[in-house]
C-alpha positions as CSV (number, residue, x, y, z in Angstrom):
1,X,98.2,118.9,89.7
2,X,98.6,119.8,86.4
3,X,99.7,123.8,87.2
4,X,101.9,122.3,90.2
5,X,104.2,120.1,87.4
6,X,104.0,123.4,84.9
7,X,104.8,125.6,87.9
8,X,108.0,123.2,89.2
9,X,109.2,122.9,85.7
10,X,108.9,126.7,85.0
11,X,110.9,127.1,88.5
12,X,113.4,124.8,87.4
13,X,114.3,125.9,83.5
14,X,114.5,129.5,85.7
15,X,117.2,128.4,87.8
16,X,119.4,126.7,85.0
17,X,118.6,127.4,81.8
18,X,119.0,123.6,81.0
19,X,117.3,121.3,78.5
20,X,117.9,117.8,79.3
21,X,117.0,115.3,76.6
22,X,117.0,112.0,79.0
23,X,115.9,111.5,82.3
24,X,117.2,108.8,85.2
25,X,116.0,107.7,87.9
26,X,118.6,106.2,90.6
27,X,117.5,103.9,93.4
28,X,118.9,102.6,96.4
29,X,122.9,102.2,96.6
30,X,123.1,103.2,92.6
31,X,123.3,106.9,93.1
32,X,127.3,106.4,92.0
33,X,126.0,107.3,88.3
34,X,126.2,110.5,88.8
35,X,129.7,110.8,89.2
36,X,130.0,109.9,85.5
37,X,128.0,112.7,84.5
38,X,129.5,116.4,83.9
39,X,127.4,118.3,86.6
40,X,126.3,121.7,85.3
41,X,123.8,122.3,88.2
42,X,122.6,120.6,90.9
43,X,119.1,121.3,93.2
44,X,118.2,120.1,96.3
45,X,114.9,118.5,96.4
46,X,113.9,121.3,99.5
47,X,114.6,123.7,97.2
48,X,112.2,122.6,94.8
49,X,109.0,123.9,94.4
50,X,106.6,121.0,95.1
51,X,109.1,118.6,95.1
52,X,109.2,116.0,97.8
53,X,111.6,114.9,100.1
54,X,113.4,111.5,99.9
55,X,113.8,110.0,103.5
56,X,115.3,106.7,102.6
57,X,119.4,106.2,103.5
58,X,121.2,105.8,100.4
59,X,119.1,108.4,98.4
60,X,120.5,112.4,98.6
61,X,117.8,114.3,97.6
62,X,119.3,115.7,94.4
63,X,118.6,116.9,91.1
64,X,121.4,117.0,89.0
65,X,121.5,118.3,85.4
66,X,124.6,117.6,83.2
67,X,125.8,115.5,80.3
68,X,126.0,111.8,79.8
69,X,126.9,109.7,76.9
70,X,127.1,113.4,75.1
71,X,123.5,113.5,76.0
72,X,122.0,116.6,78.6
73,X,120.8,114.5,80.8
74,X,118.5,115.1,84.5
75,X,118.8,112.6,86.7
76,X,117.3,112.1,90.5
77,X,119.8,111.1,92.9
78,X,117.3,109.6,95.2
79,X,113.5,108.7,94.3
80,X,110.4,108.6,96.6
81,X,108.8,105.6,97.5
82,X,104.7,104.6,98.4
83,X,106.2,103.0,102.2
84,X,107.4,107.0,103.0
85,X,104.0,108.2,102.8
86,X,103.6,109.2,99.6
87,X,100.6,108.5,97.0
88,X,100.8,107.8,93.9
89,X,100.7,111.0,92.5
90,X,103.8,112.3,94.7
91,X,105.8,109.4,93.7
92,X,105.2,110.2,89.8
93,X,105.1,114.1,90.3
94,X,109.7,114.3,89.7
95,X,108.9,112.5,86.2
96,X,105.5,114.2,85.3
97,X,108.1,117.4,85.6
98,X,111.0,115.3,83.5
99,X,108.5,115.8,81.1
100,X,107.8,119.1,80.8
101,X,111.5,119.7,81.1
102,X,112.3,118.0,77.9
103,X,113.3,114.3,78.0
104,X,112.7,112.1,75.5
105,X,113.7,109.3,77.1
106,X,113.4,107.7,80.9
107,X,116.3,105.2,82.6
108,X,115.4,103.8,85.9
109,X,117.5,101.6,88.0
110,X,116.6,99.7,91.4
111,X,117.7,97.4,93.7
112,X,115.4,94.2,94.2
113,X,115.1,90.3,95.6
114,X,115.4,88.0,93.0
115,X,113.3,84.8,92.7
116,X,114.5,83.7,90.1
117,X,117.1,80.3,91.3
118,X,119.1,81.2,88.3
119,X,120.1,84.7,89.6
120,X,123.4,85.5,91.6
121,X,123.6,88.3,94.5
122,X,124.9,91.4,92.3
123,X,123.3,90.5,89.0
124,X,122.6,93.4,87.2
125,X,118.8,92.1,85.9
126,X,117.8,94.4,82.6
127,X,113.7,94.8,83.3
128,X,111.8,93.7,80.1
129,X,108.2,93.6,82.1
130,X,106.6,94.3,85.3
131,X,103.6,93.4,87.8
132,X,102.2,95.9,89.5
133,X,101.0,94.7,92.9
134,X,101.2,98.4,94.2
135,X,97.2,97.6,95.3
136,X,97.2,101.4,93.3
137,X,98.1,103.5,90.2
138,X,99.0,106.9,89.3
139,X,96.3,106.9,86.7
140,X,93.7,106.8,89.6
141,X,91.0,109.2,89.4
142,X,90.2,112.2,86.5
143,X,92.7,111.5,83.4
144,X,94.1,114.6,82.8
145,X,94.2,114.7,79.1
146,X,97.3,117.0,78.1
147,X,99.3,114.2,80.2
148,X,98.4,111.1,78.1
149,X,94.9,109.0,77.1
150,X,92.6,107.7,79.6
151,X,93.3,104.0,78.8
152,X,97.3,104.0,78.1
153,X,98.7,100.6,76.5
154,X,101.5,99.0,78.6
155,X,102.2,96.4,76.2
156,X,105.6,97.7,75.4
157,X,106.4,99.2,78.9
158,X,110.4,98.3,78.4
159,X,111.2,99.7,75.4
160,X,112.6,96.7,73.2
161,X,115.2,98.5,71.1
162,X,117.0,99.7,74.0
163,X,116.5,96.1,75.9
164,X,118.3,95.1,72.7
165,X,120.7,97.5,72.8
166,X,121.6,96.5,76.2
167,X,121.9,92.6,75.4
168,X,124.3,93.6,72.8
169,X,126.6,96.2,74.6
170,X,126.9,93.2,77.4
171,X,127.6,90.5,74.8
172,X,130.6,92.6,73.8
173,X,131.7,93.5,76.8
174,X,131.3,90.1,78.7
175,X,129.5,91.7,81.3
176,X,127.1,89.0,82.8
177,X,123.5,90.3,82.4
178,X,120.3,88.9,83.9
179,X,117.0,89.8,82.2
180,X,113.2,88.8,83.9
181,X,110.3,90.5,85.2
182,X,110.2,92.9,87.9
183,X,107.0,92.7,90.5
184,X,106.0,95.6,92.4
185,X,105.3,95.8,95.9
186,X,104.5,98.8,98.8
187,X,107.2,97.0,101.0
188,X,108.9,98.4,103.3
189,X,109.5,95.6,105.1
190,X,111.3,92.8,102.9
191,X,109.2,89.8,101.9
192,X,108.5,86.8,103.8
193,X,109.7,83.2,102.3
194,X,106.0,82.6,101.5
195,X,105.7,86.0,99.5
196,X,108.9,85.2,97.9
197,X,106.8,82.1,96.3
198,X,104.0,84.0,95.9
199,X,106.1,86.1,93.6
200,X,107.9,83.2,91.6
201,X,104.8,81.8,91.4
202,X,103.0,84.9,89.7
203,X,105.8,84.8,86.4
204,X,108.0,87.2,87.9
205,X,112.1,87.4,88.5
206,X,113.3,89.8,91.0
207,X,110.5,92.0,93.3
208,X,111.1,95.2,94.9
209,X,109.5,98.8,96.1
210,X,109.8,101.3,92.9
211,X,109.9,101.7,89.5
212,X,106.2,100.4,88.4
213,X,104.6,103.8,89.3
214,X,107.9,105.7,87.5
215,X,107.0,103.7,84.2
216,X,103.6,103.8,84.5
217,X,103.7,107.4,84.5
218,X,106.2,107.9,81.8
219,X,104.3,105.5,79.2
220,X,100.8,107.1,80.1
221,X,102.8,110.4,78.6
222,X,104.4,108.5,75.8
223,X,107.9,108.3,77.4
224,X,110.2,105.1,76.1
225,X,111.8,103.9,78.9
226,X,114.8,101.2,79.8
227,X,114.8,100.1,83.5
228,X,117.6,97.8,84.8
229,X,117.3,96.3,88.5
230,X,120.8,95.2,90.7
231,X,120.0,91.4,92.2
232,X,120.8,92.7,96.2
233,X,119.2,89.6,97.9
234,X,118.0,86.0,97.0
235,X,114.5,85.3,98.0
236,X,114.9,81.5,96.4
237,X,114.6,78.5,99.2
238,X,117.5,77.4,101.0
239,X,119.0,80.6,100.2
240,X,117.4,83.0,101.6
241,X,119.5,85.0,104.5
242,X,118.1,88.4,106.9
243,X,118.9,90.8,105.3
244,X,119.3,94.6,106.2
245,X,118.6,98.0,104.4
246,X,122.2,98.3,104.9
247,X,123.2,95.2,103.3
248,X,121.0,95.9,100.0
249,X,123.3,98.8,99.8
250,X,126.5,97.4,99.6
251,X,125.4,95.0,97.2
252,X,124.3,97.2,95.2
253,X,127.0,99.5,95.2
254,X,129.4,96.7,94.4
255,X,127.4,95.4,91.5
256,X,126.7,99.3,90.4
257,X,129.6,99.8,87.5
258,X,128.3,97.2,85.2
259,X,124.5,98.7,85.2
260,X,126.5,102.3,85.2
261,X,128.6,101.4,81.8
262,X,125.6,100.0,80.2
263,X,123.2,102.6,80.9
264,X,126.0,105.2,79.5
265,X,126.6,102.9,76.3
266,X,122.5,103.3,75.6
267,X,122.6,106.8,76.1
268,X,125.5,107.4,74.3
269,X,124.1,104.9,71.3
270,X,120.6,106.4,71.0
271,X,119.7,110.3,68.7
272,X,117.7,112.5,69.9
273,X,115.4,113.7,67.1
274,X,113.0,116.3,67.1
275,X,111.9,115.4,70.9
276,X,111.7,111.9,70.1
277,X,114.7,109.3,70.2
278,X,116.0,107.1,67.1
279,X,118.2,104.0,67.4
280,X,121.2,103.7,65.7
């Protein structure tokens, strides 16, 4: 696995001669970021070496390499998902490469079903913990030692200056903000009423089909990362509606500026020093 993510990296740094210092991760509907960032190149994921494929509407299948927030940046218009048939190690692989590419820094967004009865359809929810309830992990099986140590510490998953800095930026901006704890399931169909409880009832906020495996990955090779979910759905009682893959993504297209402008403002706010990032 190890000369695969070497070998894609190597491939890609061929083919653009780019060093991007932060990495982003764009789920379902929230792929309108990237119209904020000055494209230099753009790969499609077929063209990768390695790479998979997304297969989920609403996510391209796109590399795209640019700047942000007057940072290079390399962000993934479209992420892969356990429910397509991927392990664990497929759904990590894009960010294991991130890695070797450069970044110092990982932002992941996603849309999710919130639990919480406090939350509003289109609340952008910043992420300050997570459950994994994945039934997995990418850390499964031999550790490979130049990625990160066999026993990684999750404590700070969600790294807290940037959670702050996102509290902040809203505050000044009156942008509404939501913040909780994101649980992790296979999916892909959505939850039933009873596994919306189940959820509440096990501490956390919103639940959805990403991210945990992304971060997981990213901390295990001592990547800070800020994660921000859009509120697409209500699993709460008495308001809880069908819901379509189609309707997740209109919510979360609608709701996609504010988590856009915040993410930006982050970027934009944190140095990038010697490989490593500093807060201003």
């Amino acid at each position: 696995m190890l000369e695969k993510i070497k070998s894609t990296a190597k491939f890609i740094k061929e083919q653009t001669n780019f060093d991007p210092q932060i990495g982003i991760i764009l789920g379902t509907g929230l792929g309108g970021l990237v119209k904020e960032i000055e494209a230099e190149h753009v790969l499609n994921y077929e063209d990768i070496p390695n790479f998979p494929v997304s297969t989920v509407e609403g996510h391209s299948g796109k590399l795209i390499f640019g700047k942000l927030g007057g940072k290079n940046v390399v962000a993934m218009q479209g992420r892969f998902h356990v429910y397509e048939g991927y392990d664990m190690n497929e759904v990590v692989f894009p960010v294991r490469v991130m890695k070797y590419l450069g970044i110092s820094a990982l932002f992941v967004s996603n849309a999710s079903g919130g639990v919480n009865p406090d939350f509003e359809i289109g609340d952008p929810m910043i992420i300050t913990d997570h459950i994994n309830m994945f039934g997995s992990n990418p850390l499964l099986g031999p550790n490979i030692n130049e990625l990160g140590t066999r026993f990684p510490d999750m404590s700070d998953a969600y790294d807290e200056s940037m959670v702050n800095m996102a509290r902040k930026i809203a505050k000044e901006n009156n942008i509404r903000v939501v913040e909780g704890i994101y649980l992790g399931l296979t999916g892909p169909c959505l939850e039933t009423p009873a596994e919306y409880m189940m959820v509440r009832n096990l501490g956390a906020d919103t639940v959805g089909m990403s991210t945990v495996p992304e971060v997981i990955a990213a901390r295990h090779m001592g990547i800070p990362c800020f994660a921000m979910s859009i509120i697409t759905d209500l699993g709460v009682p008495g308001k809880i509606v069908k819901v379509t893959h189609e309707d997740v993504q209109v919510a979360a297209e609608k709701a996609e500026p504010h988590m856009t402008f915040l993410m930006t403002e982050i970027i934009s706010k944190i140095k990038i020093e010697e490989n490593s990032i500093a807060y201003a």
